[in-house]
Backbone atoms as SQL, in Angstrom:
CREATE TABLE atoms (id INTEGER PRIMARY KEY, chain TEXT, resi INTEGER, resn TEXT, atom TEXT, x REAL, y REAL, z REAL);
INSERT INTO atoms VALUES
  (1, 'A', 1, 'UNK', 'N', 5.469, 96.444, -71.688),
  (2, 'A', 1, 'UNK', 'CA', 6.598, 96.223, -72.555),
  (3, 'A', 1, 'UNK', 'C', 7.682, 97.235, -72.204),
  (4, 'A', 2, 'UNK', 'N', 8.952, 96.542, -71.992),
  (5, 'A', 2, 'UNK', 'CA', 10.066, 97.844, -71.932),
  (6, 'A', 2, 'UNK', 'C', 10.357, 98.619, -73.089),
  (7, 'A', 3, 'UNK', 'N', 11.071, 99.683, -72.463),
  (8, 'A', 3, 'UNK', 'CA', 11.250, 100.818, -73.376),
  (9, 'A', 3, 'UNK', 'C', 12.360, 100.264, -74.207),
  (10, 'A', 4, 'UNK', 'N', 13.237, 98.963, -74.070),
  (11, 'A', 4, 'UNK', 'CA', 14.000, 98.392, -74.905),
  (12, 'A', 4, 'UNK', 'C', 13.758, 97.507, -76.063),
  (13, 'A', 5, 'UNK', 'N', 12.820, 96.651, -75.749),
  (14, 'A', 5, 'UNK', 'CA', 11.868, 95.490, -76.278),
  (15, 'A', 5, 'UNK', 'C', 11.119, 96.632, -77.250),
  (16, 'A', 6, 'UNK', 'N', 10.886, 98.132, -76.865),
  (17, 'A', 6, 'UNK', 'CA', 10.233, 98.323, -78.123),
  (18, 'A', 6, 'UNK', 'C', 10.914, 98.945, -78.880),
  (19, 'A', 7, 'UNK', 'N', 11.837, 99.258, -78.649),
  (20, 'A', 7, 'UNK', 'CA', 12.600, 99.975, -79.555),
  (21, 'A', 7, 'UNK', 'C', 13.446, 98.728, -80.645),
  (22, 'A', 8, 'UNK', 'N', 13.854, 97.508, -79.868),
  (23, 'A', 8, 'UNK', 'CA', 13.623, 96.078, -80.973),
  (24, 'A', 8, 'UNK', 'C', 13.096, 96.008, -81.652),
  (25, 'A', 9, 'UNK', 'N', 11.364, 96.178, -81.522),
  (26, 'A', 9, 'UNK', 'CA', 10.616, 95.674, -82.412),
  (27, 'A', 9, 'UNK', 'C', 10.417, 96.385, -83.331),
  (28, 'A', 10, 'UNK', 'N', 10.803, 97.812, -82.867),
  (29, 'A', 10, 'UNK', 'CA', 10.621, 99.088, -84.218),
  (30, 'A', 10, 'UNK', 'C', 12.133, 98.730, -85.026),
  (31, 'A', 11, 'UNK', 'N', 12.711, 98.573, -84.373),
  (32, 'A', 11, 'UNK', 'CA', 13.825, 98.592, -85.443),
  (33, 'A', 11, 'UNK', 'C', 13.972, 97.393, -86.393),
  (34, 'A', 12, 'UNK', 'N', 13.266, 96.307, -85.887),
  (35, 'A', 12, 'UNK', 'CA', 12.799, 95.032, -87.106),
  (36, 'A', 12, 'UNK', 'C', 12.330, 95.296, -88.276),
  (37, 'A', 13, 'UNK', 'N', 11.142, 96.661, -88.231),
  (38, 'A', 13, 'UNK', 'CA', 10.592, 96.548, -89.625),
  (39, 'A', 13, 'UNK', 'C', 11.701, 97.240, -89.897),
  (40, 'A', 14, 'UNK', 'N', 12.052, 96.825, -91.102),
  (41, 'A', 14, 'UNK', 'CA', 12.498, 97.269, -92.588),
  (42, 'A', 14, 'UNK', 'C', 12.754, 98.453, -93.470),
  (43, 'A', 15, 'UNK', 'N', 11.564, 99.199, -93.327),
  (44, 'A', 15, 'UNK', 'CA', 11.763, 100.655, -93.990),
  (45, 'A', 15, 'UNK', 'C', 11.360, 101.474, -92.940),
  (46, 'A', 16, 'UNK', 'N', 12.013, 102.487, -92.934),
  (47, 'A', 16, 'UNK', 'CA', 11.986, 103.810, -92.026),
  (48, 'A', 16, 'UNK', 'C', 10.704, 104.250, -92.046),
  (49, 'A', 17, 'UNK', 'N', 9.583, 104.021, -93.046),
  (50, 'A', 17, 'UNK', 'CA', 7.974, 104.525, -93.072),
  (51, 'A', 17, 'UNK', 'C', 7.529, 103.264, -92.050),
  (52, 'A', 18, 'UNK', 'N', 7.801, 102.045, -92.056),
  (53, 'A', 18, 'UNK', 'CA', 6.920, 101.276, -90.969),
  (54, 'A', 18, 'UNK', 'C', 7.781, 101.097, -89.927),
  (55, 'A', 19, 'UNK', 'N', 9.067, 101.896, -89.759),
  (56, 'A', 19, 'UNK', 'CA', 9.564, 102.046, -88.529),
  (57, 'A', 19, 'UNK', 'C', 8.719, 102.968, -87.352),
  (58, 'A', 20, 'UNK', 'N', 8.682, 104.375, -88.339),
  (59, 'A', 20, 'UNK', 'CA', 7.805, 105.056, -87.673),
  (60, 'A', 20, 'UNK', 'C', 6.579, 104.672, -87.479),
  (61, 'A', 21, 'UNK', 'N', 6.203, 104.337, -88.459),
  (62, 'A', 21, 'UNK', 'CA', 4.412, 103.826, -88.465),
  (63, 'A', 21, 'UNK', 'C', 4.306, 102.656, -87.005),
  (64, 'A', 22, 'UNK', 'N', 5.422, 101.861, -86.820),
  (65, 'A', 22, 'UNK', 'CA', 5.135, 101.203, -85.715),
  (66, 'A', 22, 'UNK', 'C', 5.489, 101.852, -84.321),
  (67, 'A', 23, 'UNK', 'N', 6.412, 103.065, -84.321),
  (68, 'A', 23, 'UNK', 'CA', 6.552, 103.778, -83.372),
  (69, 'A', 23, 'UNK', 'C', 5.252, 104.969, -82.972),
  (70, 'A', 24, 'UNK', 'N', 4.654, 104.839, -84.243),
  (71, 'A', 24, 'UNK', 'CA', 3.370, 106.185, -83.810),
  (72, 'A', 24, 'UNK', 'C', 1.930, 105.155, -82.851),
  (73, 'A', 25, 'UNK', 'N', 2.007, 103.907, -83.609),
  (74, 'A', 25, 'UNK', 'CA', 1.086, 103.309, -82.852),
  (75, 'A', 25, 'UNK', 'C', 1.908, 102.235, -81.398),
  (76, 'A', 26, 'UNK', 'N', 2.496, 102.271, -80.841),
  (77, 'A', 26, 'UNK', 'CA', 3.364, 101.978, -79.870),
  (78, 'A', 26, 'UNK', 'C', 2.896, 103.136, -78.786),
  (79, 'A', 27, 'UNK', 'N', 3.085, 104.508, -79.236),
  (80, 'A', 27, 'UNK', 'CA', 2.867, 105.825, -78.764),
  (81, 'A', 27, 'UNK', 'C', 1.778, 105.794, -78.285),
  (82, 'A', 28, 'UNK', 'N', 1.128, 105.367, -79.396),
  (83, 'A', 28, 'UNK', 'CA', -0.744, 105.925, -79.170),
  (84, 'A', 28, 'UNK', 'C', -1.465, 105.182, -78.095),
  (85, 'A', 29, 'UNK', 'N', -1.318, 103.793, -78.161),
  (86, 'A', 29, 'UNK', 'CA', -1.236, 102.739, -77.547),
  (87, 'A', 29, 'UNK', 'C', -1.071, 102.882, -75.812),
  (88, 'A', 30, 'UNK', 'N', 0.425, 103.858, -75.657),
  (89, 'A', 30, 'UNK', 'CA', 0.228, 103.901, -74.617),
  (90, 'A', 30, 'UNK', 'C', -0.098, 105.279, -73.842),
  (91, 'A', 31, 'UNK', 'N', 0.093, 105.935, -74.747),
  (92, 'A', 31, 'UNK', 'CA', -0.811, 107.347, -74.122),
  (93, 'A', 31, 'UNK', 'C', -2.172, 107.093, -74.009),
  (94, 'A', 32, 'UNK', 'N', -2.825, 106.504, -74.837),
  (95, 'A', 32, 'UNK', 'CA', -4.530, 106.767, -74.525),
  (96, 'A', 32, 'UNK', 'C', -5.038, 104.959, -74.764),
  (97, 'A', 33, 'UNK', 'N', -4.830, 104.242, -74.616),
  (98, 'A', 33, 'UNK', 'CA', -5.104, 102.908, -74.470),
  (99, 'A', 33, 'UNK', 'C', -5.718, 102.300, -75.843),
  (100, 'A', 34, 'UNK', 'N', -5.819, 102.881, -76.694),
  (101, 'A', 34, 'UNK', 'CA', -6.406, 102.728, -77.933),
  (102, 'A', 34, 'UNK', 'C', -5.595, 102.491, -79.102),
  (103, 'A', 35, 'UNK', 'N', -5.777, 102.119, -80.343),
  (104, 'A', 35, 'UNK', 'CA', -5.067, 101.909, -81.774),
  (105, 'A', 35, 'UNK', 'C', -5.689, 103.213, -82.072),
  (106, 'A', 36, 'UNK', 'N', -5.100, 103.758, -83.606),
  (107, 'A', 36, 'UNK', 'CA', -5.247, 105.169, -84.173),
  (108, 'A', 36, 'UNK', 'C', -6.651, 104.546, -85.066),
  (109, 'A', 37, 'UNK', 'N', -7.086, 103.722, -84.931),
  (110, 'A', 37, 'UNK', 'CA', -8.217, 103.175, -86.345),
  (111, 'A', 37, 'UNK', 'C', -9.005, 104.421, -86.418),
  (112, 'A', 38, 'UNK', 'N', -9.539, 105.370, -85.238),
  (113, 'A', 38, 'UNK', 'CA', -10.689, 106.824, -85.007),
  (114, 'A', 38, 'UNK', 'C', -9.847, 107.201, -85.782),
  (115, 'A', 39, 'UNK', 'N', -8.555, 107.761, -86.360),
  (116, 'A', 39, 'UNK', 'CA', -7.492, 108.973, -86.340),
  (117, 'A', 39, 'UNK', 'C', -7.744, 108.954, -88.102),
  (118, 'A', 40, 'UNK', 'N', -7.803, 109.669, -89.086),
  (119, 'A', 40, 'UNK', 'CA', -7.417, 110.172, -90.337),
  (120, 'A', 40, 'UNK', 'C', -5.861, 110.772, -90.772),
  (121, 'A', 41, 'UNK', 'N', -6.377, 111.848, -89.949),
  (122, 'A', 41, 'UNK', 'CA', -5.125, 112.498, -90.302),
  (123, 'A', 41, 'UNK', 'C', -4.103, 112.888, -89.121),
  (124, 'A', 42, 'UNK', 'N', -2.662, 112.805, -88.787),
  (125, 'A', 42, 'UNK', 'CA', -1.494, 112.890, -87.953),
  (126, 'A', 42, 'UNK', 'C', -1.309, 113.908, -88.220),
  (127, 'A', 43, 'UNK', 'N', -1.344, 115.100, -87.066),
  (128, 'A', 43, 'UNK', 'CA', -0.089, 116.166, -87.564),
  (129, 'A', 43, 'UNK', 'C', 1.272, 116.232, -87.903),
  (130, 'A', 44, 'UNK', 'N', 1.821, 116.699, -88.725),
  (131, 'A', 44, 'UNK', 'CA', 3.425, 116.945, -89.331),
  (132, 'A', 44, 'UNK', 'C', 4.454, 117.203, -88.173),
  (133, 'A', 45, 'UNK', 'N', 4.050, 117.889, -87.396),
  (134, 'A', 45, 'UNK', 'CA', 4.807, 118.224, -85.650),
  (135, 'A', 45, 'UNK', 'C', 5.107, 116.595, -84.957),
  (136, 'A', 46, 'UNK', 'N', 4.050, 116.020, -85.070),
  (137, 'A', 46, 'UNK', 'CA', 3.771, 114.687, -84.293),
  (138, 'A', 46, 'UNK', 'C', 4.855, 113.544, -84.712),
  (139, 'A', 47, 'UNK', 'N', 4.544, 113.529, -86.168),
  (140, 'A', 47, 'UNK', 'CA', 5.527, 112.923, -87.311),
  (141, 'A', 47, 'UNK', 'C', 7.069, 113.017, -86.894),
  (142, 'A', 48, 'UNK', 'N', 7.014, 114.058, -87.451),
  (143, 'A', 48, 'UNK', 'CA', 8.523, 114.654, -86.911),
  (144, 'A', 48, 'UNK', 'C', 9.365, 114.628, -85.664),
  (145, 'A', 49, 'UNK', 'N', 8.269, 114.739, -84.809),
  (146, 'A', 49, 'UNK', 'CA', 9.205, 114.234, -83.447),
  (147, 'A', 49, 'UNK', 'C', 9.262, 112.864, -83.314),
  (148, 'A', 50, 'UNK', 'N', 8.378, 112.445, -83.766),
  (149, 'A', 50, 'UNK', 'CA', 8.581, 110.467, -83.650),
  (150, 'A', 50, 'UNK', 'C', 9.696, 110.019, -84.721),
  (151, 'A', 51, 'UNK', 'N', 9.548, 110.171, -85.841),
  (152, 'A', 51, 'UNK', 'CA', 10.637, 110.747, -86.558),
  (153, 'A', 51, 'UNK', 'C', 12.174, 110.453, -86.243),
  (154, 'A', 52, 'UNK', 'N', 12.577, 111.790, -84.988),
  (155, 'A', 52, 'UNK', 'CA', 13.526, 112.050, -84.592),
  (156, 'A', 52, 'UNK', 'C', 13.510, 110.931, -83.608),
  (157, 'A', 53, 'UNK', 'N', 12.404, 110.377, -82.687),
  (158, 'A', 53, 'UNK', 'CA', 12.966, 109.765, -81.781),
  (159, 'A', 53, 'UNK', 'C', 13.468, 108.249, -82.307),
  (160, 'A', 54, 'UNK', 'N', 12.880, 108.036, -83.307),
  (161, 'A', 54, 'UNK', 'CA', 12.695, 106.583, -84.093),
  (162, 'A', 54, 'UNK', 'C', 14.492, 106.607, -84.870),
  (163, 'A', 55, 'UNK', 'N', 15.095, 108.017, -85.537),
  (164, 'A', 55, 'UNK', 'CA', 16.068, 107.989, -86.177),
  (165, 'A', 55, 'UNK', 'C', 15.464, 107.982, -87.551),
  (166, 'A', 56, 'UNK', 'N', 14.737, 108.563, -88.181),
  (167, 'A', 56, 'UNK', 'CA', 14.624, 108.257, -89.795),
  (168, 'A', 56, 'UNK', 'C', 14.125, 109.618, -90.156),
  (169, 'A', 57, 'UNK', 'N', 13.872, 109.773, -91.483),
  (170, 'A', 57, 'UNK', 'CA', 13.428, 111.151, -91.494),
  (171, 'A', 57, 'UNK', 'C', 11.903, 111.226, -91.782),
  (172, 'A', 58, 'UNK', 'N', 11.953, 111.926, -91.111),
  (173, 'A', 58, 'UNK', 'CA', 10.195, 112.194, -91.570),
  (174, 'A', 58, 'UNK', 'C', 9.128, 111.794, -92.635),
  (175, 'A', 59, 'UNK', 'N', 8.278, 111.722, -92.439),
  (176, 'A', 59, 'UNK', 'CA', 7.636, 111.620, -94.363),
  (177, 'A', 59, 'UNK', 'C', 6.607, 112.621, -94.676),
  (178, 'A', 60, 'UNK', 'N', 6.506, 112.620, -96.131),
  (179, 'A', 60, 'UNK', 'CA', 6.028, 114.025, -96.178),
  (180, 'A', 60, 'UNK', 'C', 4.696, 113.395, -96.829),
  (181, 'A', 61, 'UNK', 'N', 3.866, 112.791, -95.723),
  (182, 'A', 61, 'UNK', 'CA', 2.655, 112.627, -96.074),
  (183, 'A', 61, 'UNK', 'C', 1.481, 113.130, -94.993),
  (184, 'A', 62, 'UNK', 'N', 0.067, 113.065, -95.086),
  (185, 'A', 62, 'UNK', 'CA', -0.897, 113.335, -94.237),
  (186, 'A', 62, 'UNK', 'C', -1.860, 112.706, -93.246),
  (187, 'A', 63, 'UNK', 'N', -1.271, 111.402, -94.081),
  (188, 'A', 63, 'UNK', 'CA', -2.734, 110.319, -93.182),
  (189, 'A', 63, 'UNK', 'C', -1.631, 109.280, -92.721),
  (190, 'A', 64, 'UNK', 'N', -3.006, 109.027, -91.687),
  (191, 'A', 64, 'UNK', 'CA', -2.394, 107.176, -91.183),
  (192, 'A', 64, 'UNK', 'C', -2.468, 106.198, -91.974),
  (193, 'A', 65, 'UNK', 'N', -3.275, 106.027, -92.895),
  (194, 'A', 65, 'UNK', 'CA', -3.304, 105.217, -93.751),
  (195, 'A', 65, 'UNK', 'C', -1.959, 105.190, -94.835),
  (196, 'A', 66, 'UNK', 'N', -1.251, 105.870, -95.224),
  (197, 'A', 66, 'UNK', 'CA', -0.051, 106.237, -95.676),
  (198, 'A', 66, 'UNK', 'C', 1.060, 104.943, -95.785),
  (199, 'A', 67, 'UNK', 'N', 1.429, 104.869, -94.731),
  (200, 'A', 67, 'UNK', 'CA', 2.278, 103.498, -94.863),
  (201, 'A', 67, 'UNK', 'C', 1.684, 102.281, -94.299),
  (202, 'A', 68, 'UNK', 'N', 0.592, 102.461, -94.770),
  (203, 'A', 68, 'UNK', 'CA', -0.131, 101.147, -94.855),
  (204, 'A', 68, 'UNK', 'C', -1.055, 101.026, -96.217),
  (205, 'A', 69, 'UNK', 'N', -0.335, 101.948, -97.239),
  (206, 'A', 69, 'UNK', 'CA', -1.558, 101.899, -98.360),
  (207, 'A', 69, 'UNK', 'C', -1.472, 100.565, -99.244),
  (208, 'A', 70, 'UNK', 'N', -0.494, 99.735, -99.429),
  (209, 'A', 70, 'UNK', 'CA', -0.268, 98.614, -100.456),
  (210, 'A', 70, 'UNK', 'C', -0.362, 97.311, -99.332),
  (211, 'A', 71, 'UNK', 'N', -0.370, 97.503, -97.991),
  (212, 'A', 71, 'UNK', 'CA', -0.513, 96.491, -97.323),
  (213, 'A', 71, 'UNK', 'C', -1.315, 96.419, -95.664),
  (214, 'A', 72, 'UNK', 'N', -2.316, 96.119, -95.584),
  (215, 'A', 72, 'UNK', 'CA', -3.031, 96.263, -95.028),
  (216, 'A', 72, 'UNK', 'C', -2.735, 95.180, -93.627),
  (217, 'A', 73, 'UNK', 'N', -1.951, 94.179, -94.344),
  (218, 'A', 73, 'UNK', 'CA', -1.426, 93.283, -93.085),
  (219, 'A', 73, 'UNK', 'C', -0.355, 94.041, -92.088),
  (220, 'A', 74, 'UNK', 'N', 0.028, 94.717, -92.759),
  (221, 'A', 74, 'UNK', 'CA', 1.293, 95.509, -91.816),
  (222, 'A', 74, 'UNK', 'C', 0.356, 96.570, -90.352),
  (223, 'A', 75, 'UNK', 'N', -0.381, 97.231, -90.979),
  (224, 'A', 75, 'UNK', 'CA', -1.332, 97.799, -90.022),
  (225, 'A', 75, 'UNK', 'C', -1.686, 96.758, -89.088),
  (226, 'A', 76, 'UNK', 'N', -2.197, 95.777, -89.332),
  (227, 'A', 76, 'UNK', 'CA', -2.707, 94.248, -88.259),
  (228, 'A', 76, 'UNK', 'C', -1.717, 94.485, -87.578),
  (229, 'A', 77, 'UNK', 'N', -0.494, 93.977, -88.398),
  (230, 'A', 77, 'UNK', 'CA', 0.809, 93.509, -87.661),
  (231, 'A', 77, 'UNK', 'C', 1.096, 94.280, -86.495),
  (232, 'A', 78, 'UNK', 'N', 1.511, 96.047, -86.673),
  (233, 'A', 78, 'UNK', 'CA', 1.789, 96.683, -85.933),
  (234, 'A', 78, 'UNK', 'C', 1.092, 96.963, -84.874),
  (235, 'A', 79, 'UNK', 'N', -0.262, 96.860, -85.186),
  (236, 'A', 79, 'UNK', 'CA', -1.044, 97.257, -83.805),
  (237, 'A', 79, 'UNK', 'C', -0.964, 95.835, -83.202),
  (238, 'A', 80, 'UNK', 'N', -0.966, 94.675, -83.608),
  (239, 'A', 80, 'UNK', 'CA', -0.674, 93.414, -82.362),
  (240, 'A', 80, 'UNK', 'C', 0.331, 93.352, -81.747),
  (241, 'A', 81, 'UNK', 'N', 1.573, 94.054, -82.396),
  (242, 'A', 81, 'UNK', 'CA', 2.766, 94.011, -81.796),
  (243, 'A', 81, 'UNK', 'C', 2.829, 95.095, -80.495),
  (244, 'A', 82, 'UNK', 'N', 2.131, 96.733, -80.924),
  (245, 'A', 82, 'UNK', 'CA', 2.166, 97.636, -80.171),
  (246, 'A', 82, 'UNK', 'C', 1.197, 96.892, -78.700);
C-alpha cells in the first residue's frame, strides 16, 4: 500500500482517536508483520509521535483497547484495512 493510499484511509475515520488508532495499526502491521491483538498496553512516546505524524493530539489513555472500547467492529475494521 502507498504511503498516500494510507494516509486516505486514516484520514476517513472520523475522530482523531480512530485516526490514530488506524495509524498505530498501519505502523505495526508494517514494522513487524503482525496486528497489536499480543499488545495491552502502548507507550505514551509511541502515541505521541503517531499522534504528530497523523495531525491530532494525542490521547491520554493506556491501552489498545481504548478506542475500541464501545465498538469492537472498528478494531476488525482497522486491522483489515491496515
Amino acid at each position: 500500500m502507498a504511503l498516500d493510499d494510507e494516509r486516505r484511509r486514516i484520514s476517513k475515520r472520523h475522530q482523531p482517536l480512530h485516526q490514530l488508532a488506524m495509524a498505530l495499526q498501519i505502523g505495526f502491521i508494517r514494522m513487524t508483520g503482525r496486528t497489536l491483538d499480543a499488545f495491552e498496553r502502548i507507550p505514551k512516546r509511541l502515541w505521541t509521535h503517531i499522534a504528530g505524524q497523523v495531525g491530532v493530539e494525542p490521547p491520554e489513555i493506556a491501552t489498545l483497547r481504548s478506542p475500541y472500547a464501545k465498538r469492537q467492529r472498528t478494531l476488525a475494521d482497522h486491522q483489515q484495512l491496515a
